[in-house]
Every structure is written in structure tokens, then in C-alpha cells.
DRENPAPA-259773 format. One record per residue: x negated, y, z negated of N, C-alpha, C, O in turn. Coordinates in steps of 0.1 Angstrom, whole numbers, always signed. Last residue first. Layout:
BEGIN
> nc1;nc2;nc3;cac1;cac2;cac3;cc1;cc2;cc3;oc1;oc2;oc3
> X;Y;Z;X;Y;Z;X;Y;Z;X;Y;Z;
...
This chain:
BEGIN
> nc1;nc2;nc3;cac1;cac2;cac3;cc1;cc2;cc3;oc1;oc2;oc3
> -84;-303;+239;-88;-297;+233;-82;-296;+212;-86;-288;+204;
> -68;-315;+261;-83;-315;+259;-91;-309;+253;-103;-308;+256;
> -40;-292;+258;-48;-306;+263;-61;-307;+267;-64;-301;+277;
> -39;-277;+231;-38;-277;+243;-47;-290;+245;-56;-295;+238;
> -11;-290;+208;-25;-287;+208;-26;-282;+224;-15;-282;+230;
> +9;-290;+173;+4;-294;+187;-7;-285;+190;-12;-276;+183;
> +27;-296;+148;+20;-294;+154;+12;-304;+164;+10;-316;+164;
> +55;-281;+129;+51;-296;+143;+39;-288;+148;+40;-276;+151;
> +61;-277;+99;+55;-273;+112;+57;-284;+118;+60;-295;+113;
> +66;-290;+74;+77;-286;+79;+72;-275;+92;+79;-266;+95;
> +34;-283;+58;+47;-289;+54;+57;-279;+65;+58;-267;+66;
> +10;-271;+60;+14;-272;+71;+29;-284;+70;+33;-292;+79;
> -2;-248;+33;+7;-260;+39;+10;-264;+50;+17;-254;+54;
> -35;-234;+44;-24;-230;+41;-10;-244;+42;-9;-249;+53;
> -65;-225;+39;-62;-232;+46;-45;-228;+41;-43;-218;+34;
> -89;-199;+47;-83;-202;+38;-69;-212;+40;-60;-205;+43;
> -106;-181;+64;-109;-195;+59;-98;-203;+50;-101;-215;+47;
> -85;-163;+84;-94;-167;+70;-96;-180;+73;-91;-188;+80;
> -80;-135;+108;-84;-146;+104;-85;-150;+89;-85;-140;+81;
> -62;-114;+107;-60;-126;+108;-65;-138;+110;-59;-149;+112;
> -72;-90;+79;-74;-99;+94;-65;-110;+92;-62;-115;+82;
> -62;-86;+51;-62;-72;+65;-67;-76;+80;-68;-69;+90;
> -62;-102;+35;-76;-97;+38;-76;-85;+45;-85;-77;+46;
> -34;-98;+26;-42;-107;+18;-57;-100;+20;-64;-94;+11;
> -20;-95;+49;-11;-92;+36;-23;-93;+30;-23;-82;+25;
> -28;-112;+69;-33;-103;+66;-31;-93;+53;-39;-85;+48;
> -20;-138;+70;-31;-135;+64;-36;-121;+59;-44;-118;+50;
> +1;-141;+85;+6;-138;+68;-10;-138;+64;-11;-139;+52;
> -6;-144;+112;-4;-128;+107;-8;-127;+94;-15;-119;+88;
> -34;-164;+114;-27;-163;+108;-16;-149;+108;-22;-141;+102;
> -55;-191;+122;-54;-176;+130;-37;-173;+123;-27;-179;+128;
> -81;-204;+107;-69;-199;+102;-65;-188;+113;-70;-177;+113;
> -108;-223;+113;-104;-212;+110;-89;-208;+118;-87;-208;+130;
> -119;-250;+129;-115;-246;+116;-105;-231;+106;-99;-231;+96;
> -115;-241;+157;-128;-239;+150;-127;-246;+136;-138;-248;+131;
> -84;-226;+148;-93;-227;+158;-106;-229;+148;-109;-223;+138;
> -49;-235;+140;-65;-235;+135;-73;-232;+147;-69;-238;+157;
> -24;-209;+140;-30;-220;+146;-45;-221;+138;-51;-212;+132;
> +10;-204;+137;-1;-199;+132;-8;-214;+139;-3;-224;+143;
> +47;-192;+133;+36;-202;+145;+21;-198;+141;+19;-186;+143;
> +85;-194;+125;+69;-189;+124;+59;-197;+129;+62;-209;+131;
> +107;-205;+128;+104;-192;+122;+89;-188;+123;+84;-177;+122;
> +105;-229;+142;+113;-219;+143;+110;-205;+137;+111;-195;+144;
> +70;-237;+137;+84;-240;+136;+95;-228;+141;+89;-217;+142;
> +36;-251;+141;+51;-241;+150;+65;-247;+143;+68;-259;+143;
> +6;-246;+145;+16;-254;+134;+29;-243;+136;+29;-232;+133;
> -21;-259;+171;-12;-249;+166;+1;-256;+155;+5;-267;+156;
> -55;-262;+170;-42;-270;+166;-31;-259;+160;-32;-252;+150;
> -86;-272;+186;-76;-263;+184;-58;-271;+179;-53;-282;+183;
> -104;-292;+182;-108;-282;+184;-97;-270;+180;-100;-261;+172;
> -90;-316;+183;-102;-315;+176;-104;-303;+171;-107;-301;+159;
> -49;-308;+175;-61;-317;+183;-77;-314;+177;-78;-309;+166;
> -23;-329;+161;-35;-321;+161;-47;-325;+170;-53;-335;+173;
> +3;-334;+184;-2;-338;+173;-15;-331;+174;-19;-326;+185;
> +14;-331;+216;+18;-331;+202;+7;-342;+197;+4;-353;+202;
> +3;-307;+243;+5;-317;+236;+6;-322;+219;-2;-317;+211;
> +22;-277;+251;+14;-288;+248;+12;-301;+246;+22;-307;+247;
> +50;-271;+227;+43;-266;+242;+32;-273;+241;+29;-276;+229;
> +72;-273;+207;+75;-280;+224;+64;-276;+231;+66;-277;+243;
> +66;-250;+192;+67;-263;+187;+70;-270;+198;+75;-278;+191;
> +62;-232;+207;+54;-233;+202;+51;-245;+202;+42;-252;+206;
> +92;-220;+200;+86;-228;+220;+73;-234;+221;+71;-241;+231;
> +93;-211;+185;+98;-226;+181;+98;-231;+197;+103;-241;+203;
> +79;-187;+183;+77;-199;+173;+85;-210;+178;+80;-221;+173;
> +79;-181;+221;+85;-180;+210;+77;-189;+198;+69;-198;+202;
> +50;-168;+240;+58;-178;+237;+65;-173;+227;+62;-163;+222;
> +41;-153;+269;+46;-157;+252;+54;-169;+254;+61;-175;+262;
> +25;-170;+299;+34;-160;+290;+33;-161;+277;+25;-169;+272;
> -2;-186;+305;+7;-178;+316;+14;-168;+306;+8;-157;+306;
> -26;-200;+286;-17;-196;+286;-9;-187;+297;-14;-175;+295;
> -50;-202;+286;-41;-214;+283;-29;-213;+283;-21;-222;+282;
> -72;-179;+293;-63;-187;+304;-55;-203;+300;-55;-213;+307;
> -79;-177;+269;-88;-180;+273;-82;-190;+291;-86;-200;+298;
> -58;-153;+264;-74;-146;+267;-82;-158;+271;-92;-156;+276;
> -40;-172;+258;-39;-163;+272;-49;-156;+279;-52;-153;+291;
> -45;-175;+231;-44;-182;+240;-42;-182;+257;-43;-191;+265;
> -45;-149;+221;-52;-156;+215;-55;-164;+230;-64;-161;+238;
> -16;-142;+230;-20;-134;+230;-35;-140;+232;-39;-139;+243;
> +2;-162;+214;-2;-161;+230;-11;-152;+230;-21;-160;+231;
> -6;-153;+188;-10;-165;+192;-10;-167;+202;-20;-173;+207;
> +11;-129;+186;-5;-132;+180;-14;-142;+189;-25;-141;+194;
> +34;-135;+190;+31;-129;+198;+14;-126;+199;+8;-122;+209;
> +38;-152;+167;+44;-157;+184;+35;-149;+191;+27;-155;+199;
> +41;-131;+148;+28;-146;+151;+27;-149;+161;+16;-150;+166;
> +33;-96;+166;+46;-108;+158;+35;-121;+159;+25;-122;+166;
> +19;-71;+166;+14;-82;+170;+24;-89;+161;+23;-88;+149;
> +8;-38;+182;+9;-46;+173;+17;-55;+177;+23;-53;+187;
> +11;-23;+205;+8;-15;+194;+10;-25;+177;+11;-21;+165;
> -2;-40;+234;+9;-36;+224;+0;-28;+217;-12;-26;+218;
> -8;-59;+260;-16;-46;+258;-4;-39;+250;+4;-34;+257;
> +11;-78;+272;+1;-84;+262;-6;-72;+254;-9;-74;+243;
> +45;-74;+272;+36;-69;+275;+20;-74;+264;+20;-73;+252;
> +63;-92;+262;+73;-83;+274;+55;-75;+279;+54;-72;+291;
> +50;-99;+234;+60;-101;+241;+67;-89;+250;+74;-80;+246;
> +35;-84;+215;+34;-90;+223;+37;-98;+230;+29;-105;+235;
> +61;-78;+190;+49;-74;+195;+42;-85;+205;+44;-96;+201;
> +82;-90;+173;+84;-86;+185;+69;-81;+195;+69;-83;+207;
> +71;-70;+146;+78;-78;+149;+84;-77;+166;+90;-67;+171;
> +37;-65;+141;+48;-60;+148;+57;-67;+151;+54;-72;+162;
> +12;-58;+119;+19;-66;+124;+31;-59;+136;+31;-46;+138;
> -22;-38;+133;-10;-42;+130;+5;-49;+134;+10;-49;+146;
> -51;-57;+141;-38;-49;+150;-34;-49;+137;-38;-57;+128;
> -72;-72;+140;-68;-64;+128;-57;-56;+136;-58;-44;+131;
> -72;-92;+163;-73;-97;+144;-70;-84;+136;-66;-86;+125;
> -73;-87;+183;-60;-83;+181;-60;-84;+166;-52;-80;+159;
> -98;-95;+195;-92;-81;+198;-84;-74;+192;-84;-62;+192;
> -102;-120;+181;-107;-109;+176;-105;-97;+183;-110;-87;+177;
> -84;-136;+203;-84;-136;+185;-84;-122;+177;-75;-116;+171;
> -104;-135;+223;-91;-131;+222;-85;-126;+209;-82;-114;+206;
> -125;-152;+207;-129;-137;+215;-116;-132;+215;-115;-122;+208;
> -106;-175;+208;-116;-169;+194;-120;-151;+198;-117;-140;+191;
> -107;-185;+231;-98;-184;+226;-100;-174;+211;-92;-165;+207;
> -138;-185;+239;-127;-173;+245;-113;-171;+240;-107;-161;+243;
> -143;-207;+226;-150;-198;+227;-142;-182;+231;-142;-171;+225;
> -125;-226;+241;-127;-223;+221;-128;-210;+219;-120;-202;+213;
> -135;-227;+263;-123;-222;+259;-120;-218;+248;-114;-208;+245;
> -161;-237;+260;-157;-223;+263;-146;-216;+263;-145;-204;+262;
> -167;-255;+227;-160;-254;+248;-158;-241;+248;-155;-234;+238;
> -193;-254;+204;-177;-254;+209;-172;-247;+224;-174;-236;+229;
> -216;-250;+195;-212;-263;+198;-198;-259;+201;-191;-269;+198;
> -217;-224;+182;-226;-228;+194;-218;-239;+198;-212;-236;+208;
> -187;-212;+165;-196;-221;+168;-202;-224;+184;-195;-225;+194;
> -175;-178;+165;-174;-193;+173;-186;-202;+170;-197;-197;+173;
> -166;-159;+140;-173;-159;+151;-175;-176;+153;-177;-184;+144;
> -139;-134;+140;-141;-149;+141;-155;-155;+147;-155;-156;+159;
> -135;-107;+113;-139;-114;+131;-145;-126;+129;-154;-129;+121;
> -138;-93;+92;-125;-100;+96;-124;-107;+110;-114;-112;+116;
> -162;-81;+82;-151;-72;+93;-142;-83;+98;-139;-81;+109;
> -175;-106;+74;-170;-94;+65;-160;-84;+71;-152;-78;+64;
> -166;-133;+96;-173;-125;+95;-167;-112;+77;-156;-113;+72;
> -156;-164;+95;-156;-151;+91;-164;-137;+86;-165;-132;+74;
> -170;-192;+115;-171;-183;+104;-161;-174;+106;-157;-174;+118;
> -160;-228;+125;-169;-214;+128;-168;-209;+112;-167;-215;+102;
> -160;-249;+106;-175;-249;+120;-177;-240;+124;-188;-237;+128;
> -148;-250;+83;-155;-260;+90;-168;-260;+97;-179;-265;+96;
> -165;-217;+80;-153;-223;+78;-160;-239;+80;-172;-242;+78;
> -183;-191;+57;-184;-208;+67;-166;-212;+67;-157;-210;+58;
> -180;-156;+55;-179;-170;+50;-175;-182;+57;-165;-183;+64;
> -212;-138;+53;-201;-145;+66;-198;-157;+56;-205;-164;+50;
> -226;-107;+50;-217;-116;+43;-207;-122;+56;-199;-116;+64;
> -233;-89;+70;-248;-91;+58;-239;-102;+48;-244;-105;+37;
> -232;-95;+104;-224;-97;+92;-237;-97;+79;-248;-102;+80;
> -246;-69;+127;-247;-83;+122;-240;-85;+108;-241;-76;+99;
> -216;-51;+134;-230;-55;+136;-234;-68;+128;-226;-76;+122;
> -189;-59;+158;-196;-56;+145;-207;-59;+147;-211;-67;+156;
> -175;-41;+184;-180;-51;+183;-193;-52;+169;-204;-47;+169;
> -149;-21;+180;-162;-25;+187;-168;-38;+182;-162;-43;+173;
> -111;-35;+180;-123;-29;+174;-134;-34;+184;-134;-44;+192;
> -90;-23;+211;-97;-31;+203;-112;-25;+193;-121;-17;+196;
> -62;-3;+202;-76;+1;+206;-83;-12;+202;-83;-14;+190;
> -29;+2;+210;-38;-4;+200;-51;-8;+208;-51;-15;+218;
> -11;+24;+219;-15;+13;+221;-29;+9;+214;-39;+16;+216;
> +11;+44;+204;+3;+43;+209;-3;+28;+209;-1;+20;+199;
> +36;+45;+186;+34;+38;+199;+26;+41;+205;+30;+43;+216;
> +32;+52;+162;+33;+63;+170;+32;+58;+185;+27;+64;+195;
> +28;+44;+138;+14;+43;+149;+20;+51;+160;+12;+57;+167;
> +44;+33;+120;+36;+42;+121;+29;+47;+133;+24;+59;+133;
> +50;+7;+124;+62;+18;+124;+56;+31;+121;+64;+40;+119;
> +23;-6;+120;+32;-8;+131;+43;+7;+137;+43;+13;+147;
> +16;-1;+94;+11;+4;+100;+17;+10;+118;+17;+21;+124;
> +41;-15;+80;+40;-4;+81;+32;+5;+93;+37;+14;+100;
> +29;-45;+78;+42;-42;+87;+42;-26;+88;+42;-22;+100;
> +7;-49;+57;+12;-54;+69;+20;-54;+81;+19;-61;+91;
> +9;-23;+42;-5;-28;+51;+1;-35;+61;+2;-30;+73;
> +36;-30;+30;+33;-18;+38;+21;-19;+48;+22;-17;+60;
> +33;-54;+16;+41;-54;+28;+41;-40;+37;+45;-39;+49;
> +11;-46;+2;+10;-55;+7;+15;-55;+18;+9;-56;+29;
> +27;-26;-14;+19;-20;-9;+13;-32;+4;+11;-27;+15;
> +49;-48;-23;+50;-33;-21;+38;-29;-4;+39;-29;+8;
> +23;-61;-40;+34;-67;-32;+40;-61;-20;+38;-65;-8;
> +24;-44;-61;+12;-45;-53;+20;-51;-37;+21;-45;-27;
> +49;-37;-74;+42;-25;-69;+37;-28;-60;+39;-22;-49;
> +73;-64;-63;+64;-55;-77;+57;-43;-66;+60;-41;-54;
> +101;-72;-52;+89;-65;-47;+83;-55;-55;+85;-43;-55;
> +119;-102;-52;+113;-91;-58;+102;-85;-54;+92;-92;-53;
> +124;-123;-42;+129;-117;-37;+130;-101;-45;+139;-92;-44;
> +104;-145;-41;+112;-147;-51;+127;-134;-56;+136;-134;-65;
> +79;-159;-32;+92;-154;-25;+103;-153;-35;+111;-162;-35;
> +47;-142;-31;+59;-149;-38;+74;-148;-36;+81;-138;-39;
> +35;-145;+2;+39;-137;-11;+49;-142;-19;+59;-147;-14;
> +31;-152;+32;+28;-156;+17;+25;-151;+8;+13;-152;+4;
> +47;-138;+49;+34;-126;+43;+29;-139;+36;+17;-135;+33;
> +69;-153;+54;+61;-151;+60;+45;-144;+58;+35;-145;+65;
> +82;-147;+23;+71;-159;+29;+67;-154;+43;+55;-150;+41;
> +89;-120;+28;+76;-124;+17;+71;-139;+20;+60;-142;+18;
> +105;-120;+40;+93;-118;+45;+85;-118;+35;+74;-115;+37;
> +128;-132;+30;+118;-138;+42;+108;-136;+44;+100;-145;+47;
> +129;-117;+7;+126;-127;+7;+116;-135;+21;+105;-141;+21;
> +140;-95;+22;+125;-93;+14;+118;-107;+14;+106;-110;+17;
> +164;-104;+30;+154;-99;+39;+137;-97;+36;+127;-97;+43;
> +176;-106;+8;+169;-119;+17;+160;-115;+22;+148;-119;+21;
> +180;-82;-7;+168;-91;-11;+168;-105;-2;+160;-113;-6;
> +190;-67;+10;+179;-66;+9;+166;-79;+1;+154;-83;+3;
> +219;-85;+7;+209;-83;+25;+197;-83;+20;+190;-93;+21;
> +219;-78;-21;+221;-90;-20;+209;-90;-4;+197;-93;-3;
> +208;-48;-25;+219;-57;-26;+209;-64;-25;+197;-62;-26;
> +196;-19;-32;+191;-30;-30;+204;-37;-35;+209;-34;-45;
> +204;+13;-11;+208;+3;-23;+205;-11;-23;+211;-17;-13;
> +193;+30;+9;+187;+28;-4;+188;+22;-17;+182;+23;-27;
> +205;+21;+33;+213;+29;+25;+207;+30;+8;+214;+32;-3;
> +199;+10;+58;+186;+16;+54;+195;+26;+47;+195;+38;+51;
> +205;-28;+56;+206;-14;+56;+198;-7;+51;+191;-11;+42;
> +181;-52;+79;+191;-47;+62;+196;-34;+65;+192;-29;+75;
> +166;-73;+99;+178;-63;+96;+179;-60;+81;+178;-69;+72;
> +140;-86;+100;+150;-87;+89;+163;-78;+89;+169;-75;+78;
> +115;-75;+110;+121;-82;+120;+136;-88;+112;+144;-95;+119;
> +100;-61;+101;+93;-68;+108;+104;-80;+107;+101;-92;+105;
> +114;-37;+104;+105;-36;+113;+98;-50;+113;+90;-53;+123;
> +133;-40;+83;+137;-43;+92;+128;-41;+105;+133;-42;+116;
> +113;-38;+60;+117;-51;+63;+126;-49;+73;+128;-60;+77;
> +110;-11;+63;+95;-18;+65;+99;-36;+69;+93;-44;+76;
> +133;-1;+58;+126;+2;+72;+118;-10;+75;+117;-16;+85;
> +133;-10;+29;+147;-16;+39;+141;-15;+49;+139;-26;+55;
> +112;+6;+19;+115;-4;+19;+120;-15;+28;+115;-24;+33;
> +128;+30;+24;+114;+27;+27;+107;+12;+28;+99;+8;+36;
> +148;+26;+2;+150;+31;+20;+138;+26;+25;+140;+16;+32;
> +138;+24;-24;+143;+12;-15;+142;+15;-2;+137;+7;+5;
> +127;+50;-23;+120;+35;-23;+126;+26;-21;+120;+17;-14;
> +151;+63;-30;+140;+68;-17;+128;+56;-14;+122;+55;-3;
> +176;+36;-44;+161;+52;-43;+156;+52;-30;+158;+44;-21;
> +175;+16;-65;+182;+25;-56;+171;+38;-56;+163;+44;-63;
> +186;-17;-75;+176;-8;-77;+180;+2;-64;+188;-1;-54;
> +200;-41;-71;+204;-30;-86;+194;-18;-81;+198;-8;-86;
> +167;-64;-68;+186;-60;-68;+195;-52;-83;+197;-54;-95;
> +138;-47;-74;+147;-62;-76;+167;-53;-67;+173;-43;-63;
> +112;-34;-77;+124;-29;-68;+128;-45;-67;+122;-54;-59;
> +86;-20;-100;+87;-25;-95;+105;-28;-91;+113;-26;-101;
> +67;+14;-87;+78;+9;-94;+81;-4;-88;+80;-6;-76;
> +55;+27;-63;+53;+33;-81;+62;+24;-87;+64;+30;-98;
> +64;+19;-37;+52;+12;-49;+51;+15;-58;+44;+8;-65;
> +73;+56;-32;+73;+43;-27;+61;+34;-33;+50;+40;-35;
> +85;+74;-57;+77;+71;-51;+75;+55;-43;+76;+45;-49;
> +116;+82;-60;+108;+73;-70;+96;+68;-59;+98;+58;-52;
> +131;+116;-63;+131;+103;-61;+118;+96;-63;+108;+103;-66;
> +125;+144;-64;+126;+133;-79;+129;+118;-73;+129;+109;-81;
> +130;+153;-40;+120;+154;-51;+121;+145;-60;+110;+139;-61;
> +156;+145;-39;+147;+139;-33;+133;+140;-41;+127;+131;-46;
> +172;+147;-71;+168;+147;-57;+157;+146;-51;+147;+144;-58;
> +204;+132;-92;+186;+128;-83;+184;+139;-71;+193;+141;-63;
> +219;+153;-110;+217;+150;-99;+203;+145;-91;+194;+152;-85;
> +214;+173;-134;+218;+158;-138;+214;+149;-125;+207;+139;-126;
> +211;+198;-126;+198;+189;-129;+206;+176;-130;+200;+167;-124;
> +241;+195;-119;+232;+198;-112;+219;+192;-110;+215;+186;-100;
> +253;+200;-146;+254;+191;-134;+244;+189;-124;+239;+178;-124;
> +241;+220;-156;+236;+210;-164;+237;+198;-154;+229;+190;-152;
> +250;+243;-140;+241;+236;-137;+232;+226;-142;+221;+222;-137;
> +280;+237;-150;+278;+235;-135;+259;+234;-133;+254;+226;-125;
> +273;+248;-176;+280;+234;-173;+275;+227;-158;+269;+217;-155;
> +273;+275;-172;+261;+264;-177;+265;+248;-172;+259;+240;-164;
> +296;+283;-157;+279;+281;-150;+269;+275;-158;+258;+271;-153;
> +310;+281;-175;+312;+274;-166;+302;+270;-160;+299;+258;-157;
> +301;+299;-196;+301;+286;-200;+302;+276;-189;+298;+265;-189;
């Protein structure tokens, strides 16, 4: 009778096997598993400390929080299935990769689907392509762009070294800006907001606050939190610029 007992205990006991597939499920506060851990990693890789003790508190859900706005995701400190998978595309790939250094894509063939921004486009492969009419810096700022437009995110990324395994906004946007010589170093988000000249300019306009730094070029969106969405950093798709300062390079 003892040893029944003892292995009724037993099965009673989660194990790993039986733990809850990562995104099979939607993970609020209260929630516990091999999917939160997974979870906790993916938000402290892009840059949110939490514990990686598979119990969603209170930490976890800031941490989600944040990064669900930075992703523009509903911030609401819940992570449904898709959401989940969202934050995995975007931050996961990073903590994956095996520190190897990130290979620019070849050069796509002609787009058979490009959507118009203002003035430049989006290509179907997520590549910026520049208007005829725009300065050469534009031009090269854009080219930059597209080396790094499908990296994965990396909090921290491109900073200490331009040639990374992925890409923080900060570290996006020097990056961008550096290919067209506007740039010497990184920058921080909120160095962002002090560099240049202030207020938008024709061609290029960066929107910098302490937490986060995204720019227009051309018209077009140089974004990380875009990628959650298309898997490039570029879109056409325009986004609040409530509570940014933005600025510009000069003459541009």
C-alpha cells in the first residue's frame, strides 16, 4: 500500500516532460513552468533583468511589460500565445545564434511586390530601397539600414563593436548612420535625444527618448519594434512620436 501511495506521489509531480510547451499557452502572473523560464531568458536578453525561477510575479510582468512596448505589443503585461512567439522572433534569435557574427543578406532580386512610402519603398524582403531624388548620404544611410534590417534584436548590440550578432535600437541606428559617415560611435537612446540638430529634418529625422530611438529615413520607419510585426526594420508604417525629441543630421 506504501508503494502505491508513493507512486501516486510521484505521477502527481510536474516533470519536465510534462512541462508546458513554450507559446502553447497563454502566461499572466500566477503562472509557472518551463514556459515561464523561457520566457524570463527572452526578457532578460533584451535587456529587462527578471528571474529565471519559472514563477511569473510581479518583476516578470514589468519586464514583459516593457518589452512589449518596445516590440509595440499590447502592453498589458500578458503574453498570449502569438505575442509569445512574437517576442521569441524578436529577441530569441539573438540568444540563439551562437555568437557568431551576423552575415549581411545578398542583395534581393527585383521586388515582384514593393510598398510606396513617402518617397522611398519596402521592398517584399524587408529592404529599403532609396529614392533617385535623395543625397547620397540618404542613400548610404539606407544601404547601412539594409545590412542589419533583418539581424536579430540584441539588447546591447552594436555597441563596443559595429560587426555584432544583433542589434539594440541605439545600436540599430548608429549602425545606419555610421555607414553613411554621420556618425564616429554609438550612441545611447537618450544621447540620441542631444545629437544633432533639433527638430525634424527633410530627409532624415531621428525620435529619441531615454528608452528607445527609431528614425525616418526617406519616409520610411527604421524601427527594431518593427520587427515583432514584419521581421525587418524597416516599414511603412508610421508610429506615435508622443514623448520623443526629435532631431536630425545637419543638412539633412
Amino acid at each position: 500500500m506504501l508503494l502505491a501511495v508513493a507512486v501516486g506521489i510521484a505521477l502527481a509531480i510536474p516533470t519536465p516532460a510534462m512541462a508546458a510547451r513554450y507559446g502553447s499557452r497563454t502566461l499572466r502572473t500566477g503562472a509557472h513552468g518551463g514556459d515561464v523560464s523561457q520566457l524570463q531568458r527572452l526578457l532578460t536578453e533584451a535587456g529587462h533583468r527578471t528571474r529565471h525561477d519559472g514563477e511569473f510575479g510581479p518583476r516578470t510582468a514589468r519586464a514583459l511589460t516593457l518589452t512589449e512596448r518596445e516590440l509595440e505589443l499590447r502592453a498589458d503585461g500578458v503574453a498570449s500565445r502569438g505575442e509569445q512567439r512574437a517576442i521569441k522572433r524578436s529577441v530569441g534569435a539573438a540568444a540563439t545564434g551562437g555568437g557568431a557574427v551576423f552575415v549581411a543578406p545578398t542583395a534581393p532580386r527585383a521586388p515582384t511586390k514593393v510598398r510606396p512610402g513617402r518617397a522611398g519603398a519596402v521592398t517584399d524582403q524587408g529592404l529599403a530601397v532609396a529614392p533617385a531624388s535623395a543625397p547620397r548620404a540618404v542613400k548610404q544611410v539606407i544601404a547601412a539600414g539594409n545590412v542589419i534590417a533583418l539581424a536579430p534584436y540584441k539588447w546591447g548590440g552594436g555597441h563596443g563593436q559595429w560587426r555584432d550578432d544583433g542589434y539594440d535600437c541605439s545600436g540599430s541606428v548608429s549602425f545606419a548612420l555610421h555607414g553613411a559617415g554621420l556618425l564616429d560611435g554609438s550612441l545611447t537612446s537618450g544621447g540620441f535625444a542631444r545629437w544633432g540638430e533639433r527638430g525634424e529634418g527633410r530627409w532624415i529625422t531621428l525620435y529619441a527618448n531615454a528608452d528607445h530611438v527609431y528614425m525616418l529615413v526617406a519616409g520610411l520607419r527604421f524601427d527594431t519594434s518593427a520587427q515583432s510585426r514584419a521581421g525587418s526594420r524597416w516599414t511603412t508604417e508610421p508610429r506615435p512620436s508622443d514623448g520623443f525629441t526629435a532631431t536630425h543630421p545637419e543638412g539633412l
